[in-house]
SEPATOR-91451 format. One record per residue (C-alpha): x, y, z. Coordinates in Angstrom, 1 decimal. Example, Ala and Ser with C-alpha at 12.3 -4.5 7.8 and 13.67 -1.06 7.14 Angstrom:
# residues 2
<x 12.3 | y -4.5 | z 7.8>
<x 13.7 | y -1.1 | z 7.1>
//
This chain:
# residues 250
<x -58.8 | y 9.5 | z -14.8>
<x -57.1 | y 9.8 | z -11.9>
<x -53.7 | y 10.5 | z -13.6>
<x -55.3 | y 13.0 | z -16.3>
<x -56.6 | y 15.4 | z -13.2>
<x -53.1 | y 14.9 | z -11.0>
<x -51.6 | y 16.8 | z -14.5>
<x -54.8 | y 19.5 | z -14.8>
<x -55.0 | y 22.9 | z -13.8>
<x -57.7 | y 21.6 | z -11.1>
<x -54.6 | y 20.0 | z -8.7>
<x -52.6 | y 23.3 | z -8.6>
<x -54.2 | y 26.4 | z -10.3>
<x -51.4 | y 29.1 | z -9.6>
<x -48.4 | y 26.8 | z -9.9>
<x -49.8 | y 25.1 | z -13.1>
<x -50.9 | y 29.1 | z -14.4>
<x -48.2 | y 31.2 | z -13.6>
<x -45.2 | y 28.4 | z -12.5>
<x -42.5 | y 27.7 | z -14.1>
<x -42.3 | y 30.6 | z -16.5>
<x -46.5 | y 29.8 | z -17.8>
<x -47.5 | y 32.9 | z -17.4>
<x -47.0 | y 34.0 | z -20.9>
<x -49.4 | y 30.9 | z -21.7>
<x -51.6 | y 32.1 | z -19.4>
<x -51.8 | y 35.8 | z -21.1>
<x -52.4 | y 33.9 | z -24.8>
<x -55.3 | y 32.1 | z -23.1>
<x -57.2 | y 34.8 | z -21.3>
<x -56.6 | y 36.7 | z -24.9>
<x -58.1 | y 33.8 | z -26.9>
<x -61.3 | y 33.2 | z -24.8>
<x -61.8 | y 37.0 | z -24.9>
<x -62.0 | y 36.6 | z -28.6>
<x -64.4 | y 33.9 | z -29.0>
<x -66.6 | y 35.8 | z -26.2>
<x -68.2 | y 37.6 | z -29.1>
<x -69.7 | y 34.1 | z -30.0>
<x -71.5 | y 34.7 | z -26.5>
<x -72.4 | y 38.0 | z -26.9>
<x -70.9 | y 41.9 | z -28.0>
<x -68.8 | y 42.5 | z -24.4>
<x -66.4 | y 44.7 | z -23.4>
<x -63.7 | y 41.8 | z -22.6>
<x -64.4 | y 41.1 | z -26.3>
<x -63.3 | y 44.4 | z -27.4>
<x -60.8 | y 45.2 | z -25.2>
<x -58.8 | y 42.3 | z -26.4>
<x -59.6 | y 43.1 | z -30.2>
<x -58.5 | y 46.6 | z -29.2>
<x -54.8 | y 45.2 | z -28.3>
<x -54.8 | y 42.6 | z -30.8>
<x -55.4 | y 45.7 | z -33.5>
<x -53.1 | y 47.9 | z -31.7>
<x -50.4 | y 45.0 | z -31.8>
<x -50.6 | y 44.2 | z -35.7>
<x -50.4 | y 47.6 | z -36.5>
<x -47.4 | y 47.9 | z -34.6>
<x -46.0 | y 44.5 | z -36.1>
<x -47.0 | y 46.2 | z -39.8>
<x -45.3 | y 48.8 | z -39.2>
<x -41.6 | y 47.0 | z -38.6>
<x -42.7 | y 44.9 | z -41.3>
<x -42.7 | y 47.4 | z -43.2>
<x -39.4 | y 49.4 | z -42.4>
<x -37.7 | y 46.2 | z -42.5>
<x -39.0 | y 44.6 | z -45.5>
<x -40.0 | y 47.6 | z -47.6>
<x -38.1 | y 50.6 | z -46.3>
<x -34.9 | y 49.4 | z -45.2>
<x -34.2 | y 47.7 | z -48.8>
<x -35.5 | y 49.0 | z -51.4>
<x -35.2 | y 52.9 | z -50.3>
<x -33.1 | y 53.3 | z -47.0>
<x -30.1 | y 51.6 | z -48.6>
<x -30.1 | y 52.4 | z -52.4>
<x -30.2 | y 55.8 | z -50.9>
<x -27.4 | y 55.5 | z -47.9>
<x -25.3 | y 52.5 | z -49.2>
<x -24.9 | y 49.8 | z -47.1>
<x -21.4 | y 48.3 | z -46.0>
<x -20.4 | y 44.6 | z -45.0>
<x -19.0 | y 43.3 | z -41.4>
<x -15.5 | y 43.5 | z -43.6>
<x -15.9 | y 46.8 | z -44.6>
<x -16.7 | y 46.2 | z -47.9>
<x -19.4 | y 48.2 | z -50.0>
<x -22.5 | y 46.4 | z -50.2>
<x -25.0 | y 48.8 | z -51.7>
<x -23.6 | y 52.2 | z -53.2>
<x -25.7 | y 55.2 | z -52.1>
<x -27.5 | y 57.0 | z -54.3>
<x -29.2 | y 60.4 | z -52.3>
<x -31.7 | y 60.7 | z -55.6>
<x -33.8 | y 58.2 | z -53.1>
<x -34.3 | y 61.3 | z -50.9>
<x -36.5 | y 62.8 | z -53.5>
<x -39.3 | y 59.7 | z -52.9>
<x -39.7 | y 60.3 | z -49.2>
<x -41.5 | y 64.0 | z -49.5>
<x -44.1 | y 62.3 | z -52.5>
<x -44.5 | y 59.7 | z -49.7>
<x -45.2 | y 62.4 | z -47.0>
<x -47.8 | y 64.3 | z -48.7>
<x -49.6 | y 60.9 | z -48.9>
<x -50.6 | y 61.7 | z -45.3>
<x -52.1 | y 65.0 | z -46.2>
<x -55.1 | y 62.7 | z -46.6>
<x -56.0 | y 63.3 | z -42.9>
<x -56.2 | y 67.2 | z -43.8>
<x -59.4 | y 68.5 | z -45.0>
<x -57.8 | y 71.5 | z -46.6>
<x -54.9 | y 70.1 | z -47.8>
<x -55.9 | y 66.1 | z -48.7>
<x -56.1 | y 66.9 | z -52.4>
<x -51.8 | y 66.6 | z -52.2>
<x -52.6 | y 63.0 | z -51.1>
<x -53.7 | y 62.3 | z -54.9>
<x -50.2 | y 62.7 | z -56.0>
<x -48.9 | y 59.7 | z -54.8>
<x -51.9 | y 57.7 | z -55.1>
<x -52.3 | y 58.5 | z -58.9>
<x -48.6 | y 57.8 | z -59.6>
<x -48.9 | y 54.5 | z -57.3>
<x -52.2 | y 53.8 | z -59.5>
<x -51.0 | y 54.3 | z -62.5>
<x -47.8 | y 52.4 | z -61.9>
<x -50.0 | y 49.5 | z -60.7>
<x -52.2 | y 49.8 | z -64.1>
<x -49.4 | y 49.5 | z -65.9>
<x -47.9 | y 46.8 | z -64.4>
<x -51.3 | y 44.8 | z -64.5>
<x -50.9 | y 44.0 | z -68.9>
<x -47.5 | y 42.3 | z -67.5>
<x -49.5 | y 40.3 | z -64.5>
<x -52.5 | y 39.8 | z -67.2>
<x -49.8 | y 38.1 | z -69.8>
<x -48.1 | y 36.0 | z -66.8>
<x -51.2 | y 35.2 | z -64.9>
<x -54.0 | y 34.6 | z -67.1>
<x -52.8 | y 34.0 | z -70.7>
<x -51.4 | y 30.0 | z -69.2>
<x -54.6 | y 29.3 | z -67.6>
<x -56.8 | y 29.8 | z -70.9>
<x -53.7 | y 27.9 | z -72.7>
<x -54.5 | y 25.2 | z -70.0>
<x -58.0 | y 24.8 | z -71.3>
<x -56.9 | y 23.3 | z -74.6>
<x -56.7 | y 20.0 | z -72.9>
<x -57.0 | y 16.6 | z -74.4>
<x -60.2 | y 14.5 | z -74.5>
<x -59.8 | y 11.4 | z -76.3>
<x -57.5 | y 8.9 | z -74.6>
<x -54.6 | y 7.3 | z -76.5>
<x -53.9 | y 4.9 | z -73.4>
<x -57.5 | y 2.8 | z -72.9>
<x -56.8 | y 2.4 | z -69.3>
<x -57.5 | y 3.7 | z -65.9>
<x -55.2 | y 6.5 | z -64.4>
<x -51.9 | y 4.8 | z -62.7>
<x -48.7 | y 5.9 | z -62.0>
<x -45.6 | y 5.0 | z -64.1>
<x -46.9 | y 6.1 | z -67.6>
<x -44.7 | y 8.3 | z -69.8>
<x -45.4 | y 12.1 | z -70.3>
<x -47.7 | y 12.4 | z -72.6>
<x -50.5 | y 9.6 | z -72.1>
<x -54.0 | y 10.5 | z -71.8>
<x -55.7 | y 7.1 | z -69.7>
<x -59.8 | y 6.9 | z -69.9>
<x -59.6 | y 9.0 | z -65.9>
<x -57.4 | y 11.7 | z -68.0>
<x -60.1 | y 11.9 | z -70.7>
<x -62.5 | y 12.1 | z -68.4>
<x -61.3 | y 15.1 | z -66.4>
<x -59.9 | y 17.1 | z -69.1>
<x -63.4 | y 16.6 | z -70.8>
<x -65.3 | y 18.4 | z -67.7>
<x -62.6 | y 21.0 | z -67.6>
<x -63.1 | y 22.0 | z -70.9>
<x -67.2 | y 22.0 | z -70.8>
<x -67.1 | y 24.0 | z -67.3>
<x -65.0 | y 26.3 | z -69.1>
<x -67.1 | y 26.8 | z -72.1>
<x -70.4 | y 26.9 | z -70.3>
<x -69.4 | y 29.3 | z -67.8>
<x -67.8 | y 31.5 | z -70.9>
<x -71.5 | y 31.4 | z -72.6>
<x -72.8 | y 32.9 | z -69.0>
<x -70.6 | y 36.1 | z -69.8>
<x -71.4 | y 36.6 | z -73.4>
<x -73.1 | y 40.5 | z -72.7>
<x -72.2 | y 41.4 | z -76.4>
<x -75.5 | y 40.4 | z -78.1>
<x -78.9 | y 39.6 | z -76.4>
<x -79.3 | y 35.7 | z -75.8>
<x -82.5 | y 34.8 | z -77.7>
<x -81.0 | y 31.2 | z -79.0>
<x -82.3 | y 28.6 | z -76.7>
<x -79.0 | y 26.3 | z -76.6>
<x -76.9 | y 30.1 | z -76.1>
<x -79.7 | y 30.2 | z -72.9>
<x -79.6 | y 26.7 | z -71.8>
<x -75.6 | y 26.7 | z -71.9>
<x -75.6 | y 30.0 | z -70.0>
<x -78.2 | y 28.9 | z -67.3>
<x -76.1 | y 26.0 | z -66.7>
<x -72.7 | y 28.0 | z -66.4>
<x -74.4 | y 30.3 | z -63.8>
<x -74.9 | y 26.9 | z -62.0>
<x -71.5 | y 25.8 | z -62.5>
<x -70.4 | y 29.3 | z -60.8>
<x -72.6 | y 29.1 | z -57.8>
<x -71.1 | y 25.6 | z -57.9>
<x -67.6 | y 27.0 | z -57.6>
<x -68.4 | y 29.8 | z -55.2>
<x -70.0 | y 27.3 | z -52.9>
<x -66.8 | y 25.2 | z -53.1>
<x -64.7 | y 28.5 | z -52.3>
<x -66.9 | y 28.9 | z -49.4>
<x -66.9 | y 25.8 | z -48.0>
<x -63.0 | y 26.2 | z -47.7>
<x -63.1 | y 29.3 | z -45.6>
<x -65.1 | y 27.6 | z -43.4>
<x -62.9 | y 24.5 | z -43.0>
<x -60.5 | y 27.3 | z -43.0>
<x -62.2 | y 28.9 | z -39.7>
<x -62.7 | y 25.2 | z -38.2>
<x -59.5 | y 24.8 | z -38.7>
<x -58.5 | y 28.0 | z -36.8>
<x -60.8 | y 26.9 | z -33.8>
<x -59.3 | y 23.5 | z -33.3>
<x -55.7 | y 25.0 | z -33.3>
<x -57.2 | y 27.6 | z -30.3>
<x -58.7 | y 24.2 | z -28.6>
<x -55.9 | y 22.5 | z -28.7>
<x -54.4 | y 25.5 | z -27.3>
<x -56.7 | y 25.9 | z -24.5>
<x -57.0 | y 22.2 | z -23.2>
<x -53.6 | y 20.6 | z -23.9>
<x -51.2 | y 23.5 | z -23.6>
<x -53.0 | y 25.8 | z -21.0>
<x -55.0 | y 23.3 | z -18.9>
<x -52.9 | y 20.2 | z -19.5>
<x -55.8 | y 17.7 | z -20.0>
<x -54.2 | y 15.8 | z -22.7>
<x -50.9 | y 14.6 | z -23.7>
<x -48.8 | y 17.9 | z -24.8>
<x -46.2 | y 18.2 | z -27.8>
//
């Protein structure tokens, strides 16, 4: 006990805060419990961090976005780009000068008079995106419903184990493939809008798909809360090993 307190923040508060170049730890902590404030109460600590921590990722966003978006894919094609040896790179191309005024009048969306310019770029960025979505439909969507036409009859009468050849389909296989497939086809029948449901099996099947959803859903939010547990351990950890040194640090 007595060793765990010699290394805590109690023995020395201003050497073990700001010494030895721990300031910047500091700063991240005082930051960190302003967040979770808000689980106290709305405070103005609370939004006074949230106020730099917005004002920060926007200015990170916006070098992300010069340097990854920008710089490549329009600064260069459009200026050329040339190697430490002097060799070209990138030819230029000035056409690239025409994009950056359809860009610009993007921002007339901050103009009452003039924001109708703004739908100019957003309709050709819209429709470029619709277009691009039967490609992302194809490569997205069309394997998973080819995944659903999975076996269900085992031709290996054992349990799952590694070491089997590609191919075999063990009793644990059969098993799993089987509840893919009737998930899948009960939660189908839940979205069948075409005709009115009057059969009672159509009903049945489609009652038990809605379950199977809120089943799902649940699942999905029962991660992003591990998710946010997650997050709060990594800021405890933070706090009491890192900024307070009450535990053995990495």
């Amino acid at each position: 006990m007595n060793s765990l307190l010699s290394q805590s923040v109690f023995e020395d508060p201003y050497g073990t805060l700001f010494g030895d170049g721990r300031w910047q730890i500091t700063v991240a902590a005082i930051l960190t419990i302003g967040l979770y404030s808000l689980l106290y109460r709305e405070n103005k600590f609370y939004r006074l961090v949230e106020h730099i921590f917005v004002g920060l990722a926007t200015g990170y966003s916006i070098y992300i976005i010069w340097n990854d978006v920008f710089y490549p894919q329009w600064w260069v094609p459009m200026v050329g780009k040339v190697g430490p040896d002097g060799n070209v790179i990138a030819n230029s191309n000035w056409l690239w000068a025409a994009v950056a005024p359809v860009g610009i009048v993007g921002f007339f969306v901050f103009s009452p008079k003039y924001a109708w310019l703004s739908r100019i770029p957003l309709g050709t960025i819209v429709g470029l995106w619709a277009g691009q979505q039967f490609l992302a439909f194809q490569n997205r969507f069309i394997p998973q419903i080819a995944n659903q036409a999975q076996p269900i009859i085992p031709n290996e009468w054992t349990l799952m184990q590694p070491g089997l050849p590609p191919g075999t389909v063990t009793i644990s296989d059969a098993i799993n493939n089987f509840i893919v497939v009737i998930t899948w086809l009960l939660v189908l029948s839940y979205f069948l809008y075409s005709f009115e449901q009057k059969n009672k099996t159509i009903q049945k099947s489609a009652q038990l798909g809605r379950w199977l959803l809120m089943v799902g859903f649940g699942a999905i939010f029962g991660t992003t809360m591990m998710t946010r547990f997650v997050l709060f351990i990594d800021r405890a950890t933070f706090l009491l090993t890192e900024w307070l040194r009450l535990g053995p640090t990495t």
